[in-house]
Backbone as JSON Lines, residues from 0, in Angstrom:
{"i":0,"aa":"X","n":[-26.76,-14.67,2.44],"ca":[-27.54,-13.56,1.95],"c":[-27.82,-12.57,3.07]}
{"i":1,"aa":"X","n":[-28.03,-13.15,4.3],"ca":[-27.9,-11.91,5.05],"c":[-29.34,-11.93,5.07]}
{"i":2,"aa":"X","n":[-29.51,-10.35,6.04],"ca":[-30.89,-9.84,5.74],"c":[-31.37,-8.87,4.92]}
{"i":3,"aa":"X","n":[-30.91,-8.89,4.22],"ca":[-31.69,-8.39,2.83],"c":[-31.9,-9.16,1.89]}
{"i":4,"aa":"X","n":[-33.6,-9.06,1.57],"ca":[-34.23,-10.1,0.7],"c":[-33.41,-9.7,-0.96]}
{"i":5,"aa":"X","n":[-33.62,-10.9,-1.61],"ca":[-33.08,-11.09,-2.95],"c":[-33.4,-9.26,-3.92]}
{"i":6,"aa":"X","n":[-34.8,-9.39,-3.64],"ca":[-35.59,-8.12,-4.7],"c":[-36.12,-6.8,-4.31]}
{"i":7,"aa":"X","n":[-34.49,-6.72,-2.58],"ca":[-34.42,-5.45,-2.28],"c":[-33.39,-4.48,-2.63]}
{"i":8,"aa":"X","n":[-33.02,-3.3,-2.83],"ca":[-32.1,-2.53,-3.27],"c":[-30.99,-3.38,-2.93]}
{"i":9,"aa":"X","n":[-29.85,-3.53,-3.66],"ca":[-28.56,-4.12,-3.04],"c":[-27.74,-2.64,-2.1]}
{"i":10,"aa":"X","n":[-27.44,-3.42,-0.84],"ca":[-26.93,-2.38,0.47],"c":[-25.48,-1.38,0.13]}
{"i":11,"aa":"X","n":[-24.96,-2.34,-1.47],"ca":[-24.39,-1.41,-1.74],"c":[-23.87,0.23,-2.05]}
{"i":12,"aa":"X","n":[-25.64,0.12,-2.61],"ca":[-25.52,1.8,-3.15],"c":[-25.47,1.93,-4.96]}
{"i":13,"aa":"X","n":[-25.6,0.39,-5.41],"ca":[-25.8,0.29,-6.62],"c":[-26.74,0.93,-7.51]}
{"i":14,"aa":"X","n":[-27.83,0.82,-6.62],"ca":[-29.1,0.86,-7.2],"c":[-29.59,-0.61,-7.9]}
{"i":15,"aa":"X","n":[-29.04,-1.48,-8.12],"ca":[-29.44,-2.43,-8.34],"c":[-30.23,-3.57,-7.43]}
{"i":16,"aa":"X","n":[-31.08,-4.22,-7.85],"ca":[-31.75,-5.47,-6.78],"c":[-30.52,-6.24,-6.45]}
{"i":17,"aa":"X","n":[-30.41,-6.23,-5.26],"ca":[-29.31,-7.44,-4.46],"c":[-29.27,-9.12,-5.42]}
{"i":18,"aa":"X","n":[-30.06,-9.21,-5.77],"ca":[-29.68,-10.81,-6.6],"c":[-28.9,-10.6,-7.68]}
{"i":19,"aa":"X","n":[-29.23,-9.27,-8.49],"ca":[-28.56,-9.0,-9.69],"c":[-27.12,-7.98,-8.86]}
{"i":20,"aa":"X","n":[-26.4,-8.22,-8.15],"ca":[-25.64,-7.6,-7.77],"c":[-24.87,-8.12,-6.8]}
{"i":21,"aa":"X","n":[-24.31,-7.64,-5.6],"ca":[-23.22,-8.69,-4.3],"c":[-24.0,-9.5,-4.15]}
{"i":22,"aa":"X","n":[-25.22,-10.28,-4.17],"ca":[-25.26,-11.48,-4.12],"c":[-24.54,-12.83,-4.73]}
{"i":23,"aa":"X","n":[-24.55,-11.76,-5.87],"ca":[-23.67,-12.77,-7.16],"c":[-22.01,-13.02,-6.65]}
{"i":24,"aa":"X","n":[-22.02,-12.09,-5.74],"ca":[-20.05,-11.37,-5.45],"c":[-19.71,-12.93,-4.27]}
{"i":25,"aa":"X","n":[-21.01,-12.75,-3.66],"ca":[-20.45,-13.56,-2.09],"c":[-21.02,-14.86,-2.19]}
{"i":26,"aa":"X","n":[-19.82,-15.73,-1.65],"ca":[-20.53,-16.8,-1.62],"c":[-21.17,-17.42,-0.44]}
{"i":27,"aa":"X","n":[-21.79,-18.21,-0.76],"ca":[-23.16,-18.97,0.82],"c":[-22.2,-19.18,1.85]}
{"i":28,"aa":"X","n":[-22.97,-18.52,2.69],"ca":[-22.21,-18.24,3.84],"c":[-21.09,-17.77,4.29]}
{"i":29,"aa":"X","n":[-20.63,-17.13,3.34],"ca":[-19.02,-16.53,3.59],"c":[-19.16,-15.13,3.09]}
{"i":30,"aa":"X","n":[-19.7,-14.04,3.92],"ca":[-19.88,-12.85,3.44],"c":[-18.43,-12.08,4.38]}
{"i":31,"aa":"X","n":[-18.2,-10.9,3.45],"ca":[-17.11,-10.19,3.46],"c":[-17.31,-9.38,4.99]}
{"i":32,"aa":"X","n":[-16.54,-8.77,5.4],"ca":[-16.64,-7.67,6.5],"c":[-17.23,-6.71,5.88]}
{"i":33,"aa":"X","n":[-17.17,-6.27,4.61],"ca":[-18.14,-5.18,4.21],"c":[-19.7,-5.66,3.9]}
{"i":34,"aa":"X","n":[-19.75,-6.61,3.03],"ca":[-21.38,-6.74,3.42],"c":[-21.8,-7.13,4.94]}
{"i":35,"aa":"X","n":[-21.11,-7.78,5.8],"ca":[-21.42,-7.79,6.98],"c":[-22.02,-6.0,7.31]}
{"i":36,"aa":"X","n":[-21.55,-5.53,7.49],"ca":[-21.74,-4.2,7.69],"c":[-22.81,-3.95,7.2]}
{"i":37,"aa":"X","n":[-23.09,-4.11,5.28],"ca":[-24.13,-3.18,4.46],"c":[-25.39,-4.03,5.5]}
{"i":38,"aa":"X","n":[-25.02,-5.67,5.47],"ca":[-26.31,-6.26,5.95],"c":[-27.0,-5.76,7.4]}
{"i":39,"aa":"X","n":[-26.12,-5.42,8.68],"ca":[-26.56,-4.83,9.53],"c":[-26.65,-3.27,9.69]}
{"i":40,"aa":"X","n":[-26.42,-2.67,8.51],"ca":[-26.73,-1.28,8.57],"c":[-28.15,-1.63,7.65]}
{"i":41,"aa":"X","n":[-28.15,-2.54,7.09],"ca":[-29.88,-2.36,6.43],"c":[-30.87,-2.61,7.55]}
{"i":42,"aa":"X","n":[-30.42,-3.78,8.41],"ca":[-31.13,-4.2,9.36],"c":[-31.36,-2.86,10.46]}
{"i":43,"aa":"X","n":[-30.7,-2.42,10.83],"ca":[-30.57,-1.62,12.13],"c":[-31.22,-0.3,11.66]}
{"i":44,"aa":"X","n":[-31.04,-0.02,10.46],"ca":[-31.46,2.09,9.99],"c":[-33.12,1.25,9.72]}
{"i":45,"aa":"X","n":[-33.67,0.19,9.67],"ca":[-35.03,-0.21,9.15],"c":[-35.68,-0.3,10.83]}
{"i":46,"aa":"X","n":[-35.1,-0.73,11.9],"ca":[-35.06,-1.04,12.69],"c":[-35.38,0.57,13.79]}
{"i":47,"aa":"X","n":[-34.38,1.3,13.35],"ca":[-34.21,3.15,13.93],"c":[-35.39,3.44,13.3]}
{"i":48,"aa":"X","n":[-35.52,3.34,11.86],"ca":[-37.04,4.26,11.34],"c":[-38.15,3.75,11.45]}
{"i":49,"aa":"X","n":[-38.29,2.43,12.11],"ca":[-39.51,1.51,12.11],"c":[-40.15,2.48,14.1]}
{"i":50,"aa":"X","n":[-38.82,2.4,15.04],"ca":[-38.86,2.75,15.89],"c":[-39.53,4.02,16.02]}
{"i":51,"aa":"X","n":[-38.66,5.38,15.06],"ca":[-38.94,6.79,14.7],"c":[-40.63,7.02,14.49]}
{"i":52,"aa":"X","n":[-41.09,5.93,13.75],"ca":[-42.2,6.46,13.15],"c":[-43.45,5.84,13.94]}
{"i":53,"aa":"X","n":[-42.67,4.86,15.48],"ca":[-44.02,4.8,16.5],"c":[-43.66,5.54,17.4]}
{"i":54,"aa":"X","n":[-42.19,6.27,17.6],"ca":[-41.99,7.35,18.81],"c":[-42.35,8.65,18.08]}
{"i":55,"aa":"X","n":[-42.1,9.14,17.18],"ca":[-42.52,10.56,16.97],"c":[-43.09,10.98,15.98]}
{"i":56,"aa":"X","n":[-44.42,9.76,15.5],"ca":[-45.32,9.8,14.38],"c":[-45.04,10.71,13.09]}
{"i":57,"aa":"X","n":[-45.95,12.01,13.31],"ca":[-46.13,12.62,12.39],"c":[-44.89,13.7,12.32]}
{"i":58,"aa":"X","n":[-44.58,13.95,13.59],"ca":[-42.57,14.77,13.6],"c":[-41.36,13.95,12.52]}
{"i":59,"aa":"X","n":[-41.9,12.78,12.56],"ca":[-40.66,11.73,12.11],"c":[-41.18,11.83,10.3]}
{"i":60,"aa":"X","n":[-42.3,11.66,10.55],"ca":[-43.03,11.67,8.79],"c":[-42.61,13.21,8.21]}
{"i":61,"aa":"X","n":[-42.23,14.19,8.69],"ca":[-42.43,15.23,8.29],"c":[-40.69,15.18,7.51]}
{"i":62,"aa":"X","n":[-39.74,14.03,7.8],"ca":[-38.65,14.04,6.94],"c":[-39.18,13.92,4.99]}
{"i":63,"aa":"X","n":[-40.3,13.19,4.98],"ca":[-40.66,13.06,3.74],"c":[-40.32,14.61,2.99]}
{"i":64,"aa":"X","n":[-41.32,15.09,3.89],"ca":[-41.42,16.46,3.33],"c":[-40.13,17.67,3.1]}
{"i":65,"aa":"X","n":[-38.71,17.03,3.83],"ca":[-38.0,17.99,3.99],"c":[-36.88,17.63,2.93]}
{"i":66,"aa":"X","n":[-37.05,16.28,2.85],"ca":[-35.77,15.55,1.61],"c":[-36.47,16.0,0.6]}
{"i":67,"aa":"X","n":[-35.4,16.26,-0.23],"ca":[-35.51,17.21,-1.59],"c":[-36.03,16.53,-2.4]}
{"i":68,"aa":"X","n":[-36.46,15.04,-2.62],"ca":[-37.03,13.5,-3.9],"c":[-38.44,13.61,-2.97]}
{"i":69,"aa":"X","n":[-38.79,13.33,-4.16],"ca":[-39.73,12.34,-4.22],"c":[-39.86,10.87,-3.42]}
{"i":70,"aa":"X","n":[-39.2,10.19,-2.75],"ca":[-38.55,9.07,-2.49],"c":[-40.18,7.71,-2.79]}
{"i":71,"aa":"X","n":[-41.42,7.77,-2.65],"ca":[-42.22,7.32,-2.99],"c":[-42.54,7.52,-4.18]}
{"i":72,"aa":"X","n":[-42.33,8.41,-5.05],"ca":[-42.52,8.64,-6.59],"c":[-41.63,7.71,-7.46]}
{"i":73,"aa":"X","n":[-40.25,7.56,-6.55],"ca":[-38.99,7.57,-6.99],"c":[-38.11,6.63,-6.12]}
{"i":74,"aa":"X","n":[-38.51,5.05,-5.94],"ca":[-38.05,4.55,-4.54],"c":[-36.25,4.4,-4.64]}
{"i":75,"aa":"X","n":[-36.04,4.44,-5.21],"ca":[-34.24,4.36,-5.55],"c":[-33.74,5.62,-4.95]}
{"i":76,"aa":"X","n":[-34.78,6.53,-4.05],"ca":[-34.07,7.44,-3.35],"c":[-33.78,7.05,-2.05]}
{"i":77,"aa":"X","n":[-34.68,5.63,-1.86],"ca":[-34.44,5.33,-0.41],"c":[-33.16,4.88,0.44]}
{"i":78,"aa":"X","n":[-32.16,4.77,-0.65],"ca":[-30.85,4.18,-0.47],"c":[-30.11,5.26,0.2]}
{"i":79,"aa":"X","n":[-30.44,6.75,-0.43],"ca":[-30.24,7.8,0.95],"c":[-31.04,8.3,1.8]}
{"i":80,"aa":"X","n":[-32.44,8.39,1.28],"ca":[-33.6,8.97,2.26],"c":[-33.23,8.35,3.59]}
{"i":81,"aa":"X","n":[-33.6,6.51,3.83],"ca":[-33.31,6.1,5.12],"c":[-31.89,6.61,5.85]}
{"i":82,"aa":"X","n":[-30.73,6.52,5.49],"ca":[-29.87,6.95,6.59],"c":[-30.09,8.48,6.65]}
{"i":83,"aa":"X","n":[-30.07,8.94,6.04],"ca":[-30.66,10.5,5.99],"c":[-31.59,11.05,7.07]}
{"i":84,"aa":"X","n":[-32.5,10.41,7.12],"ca":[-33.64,10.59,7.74],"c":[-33.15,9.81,9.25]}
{"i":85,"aa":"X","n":[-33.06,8.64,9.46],"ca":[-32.22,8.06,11.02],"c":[-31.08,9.12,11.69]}
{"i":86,"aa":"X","n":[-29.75,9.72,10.21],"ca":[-28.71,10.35,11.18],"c":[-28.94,11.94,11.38]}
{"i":87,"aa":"X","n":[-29.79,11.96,10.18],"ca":[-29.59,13.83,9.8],"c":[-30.78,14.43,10.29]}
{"i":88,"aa":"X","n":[-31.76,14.18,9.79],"ca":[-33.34,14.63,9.95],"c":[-33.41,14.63,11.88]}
{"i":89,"aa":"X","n":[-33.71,16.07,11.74],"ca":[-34.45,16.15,13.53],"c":[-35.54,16.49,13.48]}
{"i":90,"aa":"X","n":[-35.49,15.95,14.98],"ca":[-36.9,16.05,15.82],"c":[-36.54,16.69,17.19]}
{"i":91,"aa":"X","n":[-37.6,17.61,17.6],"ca":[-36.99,18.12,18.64],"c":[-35.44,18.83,19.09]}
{"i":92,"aa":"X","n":[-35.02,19.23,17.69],"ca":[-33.62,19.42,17.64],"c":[-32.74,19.01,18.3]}
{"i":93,"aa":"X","n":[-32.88,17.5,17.53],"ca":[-31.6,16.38,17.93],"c":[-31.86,15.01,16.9]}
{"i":94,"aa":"X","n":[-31.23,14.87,16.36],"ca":[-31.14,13.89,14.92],"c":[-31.69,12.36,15.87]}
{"i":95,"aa":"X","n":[-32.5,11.8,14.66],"ca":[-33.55,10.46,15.48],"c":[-32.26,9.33,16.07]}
{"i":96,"aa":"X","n":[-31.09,9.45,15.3],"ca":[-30.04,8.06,15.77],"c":[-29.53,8.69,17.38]}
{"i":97,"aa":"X","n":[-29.68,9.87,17.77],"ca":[-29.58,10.42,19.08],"c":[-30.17,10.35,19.76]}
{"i":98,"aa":"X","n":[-31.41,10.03,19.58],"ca":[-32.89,9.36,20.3],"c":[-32.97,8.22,20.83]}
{"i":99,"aa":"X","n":[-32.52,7.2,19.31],"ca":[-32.72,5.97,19.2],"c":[-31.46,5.36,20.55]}
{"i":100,"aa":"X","n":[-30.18,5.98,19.97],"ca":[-29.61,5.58,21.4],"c":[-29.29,5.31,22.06]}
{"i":101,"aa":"X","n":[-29.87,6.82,22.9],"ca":[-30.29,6.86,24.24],"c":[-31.19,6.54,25.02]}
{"i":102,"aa":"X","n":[-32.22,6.01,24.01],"ca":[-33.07,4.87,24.89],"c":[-32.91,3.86,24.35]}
{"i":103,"aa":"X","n":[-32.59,3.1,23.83],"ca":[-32.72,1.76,23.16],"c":[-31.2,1.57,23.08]}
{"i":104,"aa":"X","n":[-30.17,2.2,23.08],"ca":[-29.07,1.44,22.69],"c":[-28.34,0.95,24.1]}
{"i":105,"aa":"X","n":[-28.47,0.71,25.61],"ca":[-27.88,-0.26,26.55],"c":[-28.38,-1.17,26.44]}
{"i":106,"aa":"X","n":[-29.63,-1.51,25.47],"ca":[-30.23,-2.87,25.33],"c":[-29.75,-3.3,24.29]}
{"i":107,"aa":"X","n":[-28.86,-2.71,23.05],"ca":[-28.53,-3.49,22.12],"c":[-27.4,-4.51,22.44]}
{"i":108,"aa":"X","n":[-27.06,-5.33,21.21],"ca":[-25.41,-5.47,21.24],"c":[-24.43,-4.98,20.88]}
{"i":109,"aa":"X","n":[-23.56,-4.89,21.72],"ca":[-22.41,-4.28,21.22],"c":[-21.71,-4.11,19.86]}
{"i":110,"aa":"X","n":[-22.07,-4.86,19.27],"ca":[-22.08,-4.63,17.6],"c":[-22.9,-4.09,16.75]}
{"i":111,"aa":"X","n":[-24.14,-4.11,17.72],"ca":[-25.16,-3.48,16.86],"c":[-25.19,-1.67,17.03]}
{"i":112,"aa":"X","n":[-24.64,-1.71,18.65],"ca":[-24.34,-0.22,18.86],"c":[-23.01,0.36,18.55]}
{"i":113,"aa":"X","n":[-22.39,-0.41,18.45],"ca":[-20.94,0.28,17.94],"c":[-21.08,0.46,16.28]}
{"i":114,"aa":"X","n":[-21.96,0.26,15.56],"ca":[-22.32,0.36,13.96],"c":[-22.76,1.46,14.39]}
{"i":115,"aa":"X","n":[-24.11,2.22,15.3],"ca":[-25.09,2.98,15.32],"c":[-23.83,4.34,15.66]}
{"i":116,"aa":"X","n":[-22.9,3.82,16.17],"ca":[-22.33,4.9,17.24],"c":[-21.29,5.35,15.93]}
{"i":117,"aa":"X","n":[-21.21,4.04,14.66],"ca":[-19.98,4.8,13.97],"c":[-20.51,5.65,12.74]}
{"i":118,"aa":"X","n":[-22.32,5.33,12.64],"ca":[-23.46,5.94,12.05],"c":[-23.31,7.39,12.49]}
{"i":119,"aa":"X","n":[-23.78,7.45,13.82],"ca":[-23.39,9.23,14.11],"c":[-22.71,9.69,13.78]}
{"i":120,"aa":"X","n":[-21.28,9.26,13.78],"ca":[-19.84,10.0,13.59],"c":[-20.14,10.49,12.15]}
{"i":121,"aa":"X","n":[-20.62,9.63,11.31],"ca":[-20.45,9.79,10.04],"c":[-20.95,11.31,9.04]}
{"i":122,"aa":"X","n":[-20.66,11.41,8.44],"ca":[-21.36,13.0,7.93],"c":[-22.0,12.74,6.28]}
{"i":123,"aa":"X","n":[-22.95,13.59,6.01],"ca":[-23.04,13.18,4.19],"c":[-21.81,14.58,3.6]}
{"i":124,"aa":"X","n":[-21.24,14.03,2.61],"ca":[-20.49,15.11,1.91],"c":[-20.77,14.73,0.29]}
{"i":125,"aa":"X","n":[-19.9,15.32,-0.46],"ca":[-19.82,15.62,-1.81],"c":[-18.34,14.71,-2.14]}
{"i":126,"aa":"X","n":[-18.41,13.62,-2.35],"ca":[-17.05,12.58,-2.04],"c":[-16.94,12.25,-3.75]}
{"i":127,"aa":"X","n":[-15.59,12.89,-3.81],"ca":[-14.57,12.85,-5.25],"c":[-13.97,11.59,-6.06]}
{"i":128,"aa":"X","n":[-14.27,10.67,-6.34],"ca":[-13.31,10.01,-6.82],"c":[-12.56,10.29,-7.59]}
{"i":129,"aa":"X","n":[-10.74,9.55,-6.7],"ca":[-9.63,10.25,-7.14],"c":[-9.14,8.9,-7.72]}
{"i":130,"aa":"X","n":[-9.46,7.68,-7.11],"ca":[-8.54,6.48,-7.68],"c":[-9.81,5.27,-7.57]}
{"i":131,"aa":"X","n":[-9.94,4.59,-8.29],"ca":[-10.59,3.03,-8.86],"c":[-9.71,1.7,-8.46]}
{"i":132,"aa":"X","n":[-10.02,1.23,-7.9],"ca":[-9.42,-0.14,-7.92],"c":[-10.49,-1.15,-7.57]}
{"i":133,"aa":"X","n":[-10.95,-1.46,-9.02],"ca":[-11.83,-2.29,-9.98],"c":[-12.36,-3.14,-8.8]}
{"i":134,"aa":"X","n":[-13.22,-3.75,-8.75],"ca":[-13.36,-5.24,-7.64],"c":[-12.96,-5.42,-6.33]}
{"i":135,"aa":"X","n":[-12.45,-4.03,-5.88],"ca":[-12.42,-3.68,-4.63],"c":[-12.97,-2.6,-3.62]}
{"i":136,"aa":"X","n":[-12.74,-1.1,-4.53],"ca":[-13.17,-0.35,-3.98],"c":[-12.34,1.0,-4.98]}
{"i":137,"aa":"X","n":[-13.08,2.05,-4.01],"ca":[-12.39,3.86,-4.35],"c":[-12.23,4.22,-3.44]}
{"i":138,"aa":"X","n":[-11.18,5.23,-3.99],"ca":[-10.43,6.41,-3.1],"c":[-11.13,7.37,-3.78]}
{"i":139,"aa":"X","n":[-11.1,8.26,-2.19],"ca":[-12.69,9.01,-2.32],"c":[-11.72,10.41,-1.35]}
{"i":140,"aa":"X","n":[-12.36,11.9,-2.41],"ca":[-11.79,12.84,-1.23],"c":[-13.24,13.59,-0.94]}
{"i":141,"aa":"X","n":[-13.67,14.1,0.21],"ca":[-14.99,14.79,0.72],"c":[-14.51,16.36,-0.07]}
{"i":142,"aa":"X","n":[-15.49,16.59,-0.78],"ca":[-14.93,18.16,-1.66],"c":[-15.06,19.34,-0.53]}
{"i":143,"aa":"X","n":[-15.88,18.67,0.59],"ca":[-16.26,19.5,1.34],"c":[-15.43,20.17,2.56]}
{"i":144,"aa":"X","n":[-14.68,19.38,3.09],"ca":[-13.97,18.37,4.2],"c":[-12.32,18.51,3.96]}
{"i":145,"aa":"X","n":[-12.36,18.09,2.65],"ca":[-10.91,17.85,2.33],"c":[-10.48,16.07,3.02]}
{"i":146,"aa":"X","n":[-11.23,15.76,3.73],"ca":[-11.25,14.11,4.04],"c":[-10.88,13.16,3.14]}
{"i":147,"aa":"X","n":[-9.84,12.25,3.33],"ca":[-10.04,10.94,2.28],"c":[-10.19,9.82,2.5]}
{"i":148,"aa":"X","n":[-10.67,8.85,1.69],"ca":[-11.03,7.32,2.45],"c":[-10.88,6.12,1.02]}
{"i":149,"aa":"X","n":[-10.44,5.57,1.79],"ca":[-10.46,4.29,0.45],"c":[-11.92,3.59,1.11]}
{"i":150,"aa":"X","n":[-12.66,3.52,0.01],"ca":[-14.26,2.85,0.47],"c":[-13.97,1.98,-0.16]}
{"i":151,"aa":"X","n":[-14.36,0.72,0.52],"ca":[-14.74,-0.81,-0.15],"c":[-16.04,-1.0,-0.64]}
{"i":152,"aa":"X","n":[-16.04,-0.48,-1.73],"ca":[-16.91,-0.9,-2.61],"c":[-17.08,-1.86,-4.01]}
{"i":153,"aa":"X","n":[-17.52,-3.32,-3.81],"ca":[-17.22,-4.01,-5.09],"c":[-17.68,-3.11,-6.12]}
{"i":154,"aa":"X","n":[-19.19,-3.07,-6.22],"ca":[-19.77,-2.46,-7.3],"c":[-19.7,-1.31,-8.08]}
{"i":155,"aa":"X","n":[-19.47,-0.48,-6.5],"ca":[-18.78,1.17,-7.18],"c":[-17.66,1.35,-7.69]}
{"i":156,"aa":"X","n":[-16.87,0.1,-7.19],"ca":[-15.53,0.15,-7.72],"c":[-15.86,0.06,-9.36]}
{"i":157,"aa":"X","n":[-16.92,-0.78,-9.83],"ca":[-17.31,-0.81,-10.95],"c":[-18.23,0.06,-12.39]}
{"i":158,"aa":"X","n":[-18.51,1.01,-11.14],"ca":[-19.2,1.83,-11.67],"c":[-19.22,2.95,-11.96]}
{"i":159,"aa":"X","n":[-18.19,3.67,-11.06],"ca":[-17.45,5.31,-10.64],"c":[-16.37,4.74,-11.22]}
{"i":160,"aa":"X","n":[-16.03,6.06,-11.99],"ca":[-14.98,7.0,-12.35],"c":[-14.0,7.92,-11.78]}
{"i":161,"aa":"X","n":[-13.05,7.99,-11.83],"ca":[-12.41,9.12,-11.78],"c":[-12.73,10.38,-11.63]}
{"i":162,"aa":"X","n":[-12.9,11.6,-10.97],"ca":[-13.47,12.73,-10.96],"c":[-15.16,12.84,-10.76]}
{"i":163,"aa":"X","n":[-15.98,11.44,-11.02],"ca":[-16.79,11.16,-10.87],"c":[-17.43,11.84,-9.23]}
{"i":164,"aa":"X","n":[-18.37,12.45,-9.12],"ca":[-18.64,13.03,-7.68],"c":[-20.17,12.52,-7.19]}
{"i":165,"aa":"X","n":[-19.99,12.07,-5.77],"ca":[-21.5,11.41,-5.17],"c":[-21.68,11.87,-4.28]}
{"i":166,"aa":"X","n":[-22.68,12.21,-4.07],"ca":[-23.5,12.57,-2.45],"c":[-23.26,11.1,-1.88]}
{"i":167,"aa":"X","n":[-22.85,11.33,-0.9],"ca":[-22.89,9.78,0.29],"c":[-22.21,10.22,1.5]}
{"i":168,"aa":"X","n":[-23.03,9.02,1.96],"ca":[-22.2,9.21,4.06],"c":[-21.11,7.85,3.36]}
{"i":169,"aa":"X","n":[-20.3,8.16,3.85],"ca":[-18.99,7.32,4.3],"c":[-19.0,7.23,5.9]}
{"i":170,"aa":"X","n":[-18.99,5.62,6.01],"ca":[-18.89,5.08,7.51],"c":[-17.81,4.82,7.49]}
{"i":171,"aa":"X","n":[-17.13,4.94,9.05],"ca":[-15.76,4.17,9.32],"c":[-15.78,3.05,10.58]}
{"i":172,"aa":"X","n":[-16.12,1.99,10.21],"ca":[-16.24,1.06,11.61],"c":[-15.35,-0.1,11.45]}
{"i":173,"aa":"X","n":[-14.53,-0.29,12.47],"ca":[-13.66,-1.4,12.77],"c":[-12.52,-1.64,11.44]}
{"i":174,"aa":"X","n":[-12.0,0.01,10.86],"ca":[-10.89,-0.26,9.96],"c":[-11.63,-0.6,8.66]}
{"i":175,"aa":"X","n":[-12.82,-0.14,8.45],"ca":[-13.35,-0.49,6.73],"c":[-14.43,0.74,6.74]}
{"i":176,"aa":"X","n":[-14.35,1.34,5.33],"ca":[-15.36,2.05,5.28],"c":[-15.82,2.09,4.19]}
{"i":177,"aa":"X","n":[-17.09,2.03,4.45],"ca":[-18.04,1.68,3.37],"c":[-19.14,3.05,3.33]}
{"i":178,"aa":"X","n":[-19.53,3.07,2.02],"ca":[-20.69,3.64,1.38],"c":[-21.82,3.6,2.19]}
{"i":179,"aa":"X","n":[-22.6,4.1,3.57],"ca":[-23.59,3.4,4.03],"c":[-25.06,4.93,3.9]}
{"i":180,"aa":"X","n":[-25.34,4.83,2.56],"ca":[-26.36,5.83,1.87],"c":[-25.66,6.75,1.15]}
{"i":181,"aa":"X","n":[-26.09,6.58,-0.44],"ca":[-25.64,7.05,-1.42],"c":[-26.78,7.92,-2.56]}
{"i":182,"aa":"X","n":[-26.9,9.41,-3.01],"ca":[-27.12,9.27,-3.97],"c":[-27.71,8.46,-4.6]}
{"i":183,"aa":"X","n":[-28.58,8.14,-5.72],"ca":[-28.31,7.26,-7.05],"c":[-27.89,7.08,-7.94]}
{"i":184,"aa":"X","n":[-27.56,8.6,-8.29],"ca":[-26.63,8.95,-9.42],"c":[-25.41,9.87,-9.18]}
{"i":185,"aa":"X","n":[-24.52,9.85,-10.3],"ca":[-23.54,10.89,-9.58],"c":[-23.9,11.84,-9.67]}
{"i":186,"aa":"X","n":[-22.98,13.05,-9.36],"ca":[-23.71,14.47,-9.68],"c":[-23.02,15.16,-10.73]}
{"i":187,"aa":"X","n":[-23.58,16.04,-11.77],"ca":[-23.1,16.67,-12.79],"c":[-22.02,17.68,-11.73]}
{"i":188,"aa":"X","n":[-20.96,18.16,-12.73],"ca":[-20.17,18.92,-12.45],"c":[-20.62,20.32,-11.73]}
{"i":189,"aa":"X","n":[-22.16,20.94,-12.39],"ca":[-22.77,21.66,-12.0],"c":[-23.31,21.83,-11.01]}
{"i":190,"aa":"X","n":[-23.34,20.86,-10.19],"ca":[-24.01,20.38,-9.34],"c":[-22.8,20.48,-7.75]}
């Protein structure tokens, strides 16, 4: 199971509680390279904003105010608010995972900073699904970017459509990329 409790968002991007979701996918003790990932990107962005909000109090709180949700009205926004707020949201004009670091990251591990470091790289876009392959994942183009990525996603593979369009950061670390903060819903065409 990792570290994310049973009756927390699943790290997928489902929106679903993790028990009713990849918990069900993986079995004890044998988690995939992609939940490896979702599990230490839950750990580490809780870890950056736990940090954020005793280094730059009320600067760091003021992301509430700048993300467009509700995210306390509405907690199923937190699945993007948190990376949002760790890669995008500044302080001092310089995004908090640029903070976090440069002071704190020669003390991490190398796995924990090479996630953080593939966190920066990452961008949020407007990501297309062009192809489904059910129980594995989507092929995804950035509308923005023109970028494409096959994301390993069990669930989304289950849930997105074709032409279907999501706000999300797409990570790329160690040859897999995953969904790491999504939307909750897709977005109308209008949109």
């Amino acid at each position: 199971m990792g570290n994310i409790g049973r009756n927390e968002p699943c790290s997928c991007g489902s929106g679903k509680k993790y028990k009713k979701c990849c918990f069900l996918k993986e079995a004890p003790g044998e988690l995939s390279p992609r939940q490896r990932l979702h599990d230490m990107d839950g750990r580490l962005l809780r870890d950056v904003a736990r940090w954020a909000a005793g280094r730059f109090g009320t600067e760091f709180e003021a992301a509430y105010d700048e993300y467009p949700h509700d995210v306390e009205a509405d907690p199923i926004h937190y699945q993007l608010f948190i990376p949002w707020s760790c890669c995008h949201f500044r302080v001092r004009e310089r995004p908090i995972i640029d903070w976090f670091l440069d002071e704190r990251g020669r003390n991490l591990p190398l796995t924990d900073r090479g996630w953080l470091e593939s966190q920066r790289r990452a961008w949020l876009g407007v990501w297309e699904v062009t192809a489904s392959k059910p129980g594995h994942g989507v092929q995804v183009t950035d509308l923005l970017t023109g970028e494409k990525r096959f994301v390993e996603e069990v669930s989304g593979s289950k849930t997105l459509g074709v032409r279907d369009a999501i706000l999300a950061r797409v990570v790329d670390h160690d040859g897999i990329a995953v969904f790491a903060g999504c939307h909750p819903r897709t977005l109308p065409p209008g949109e």
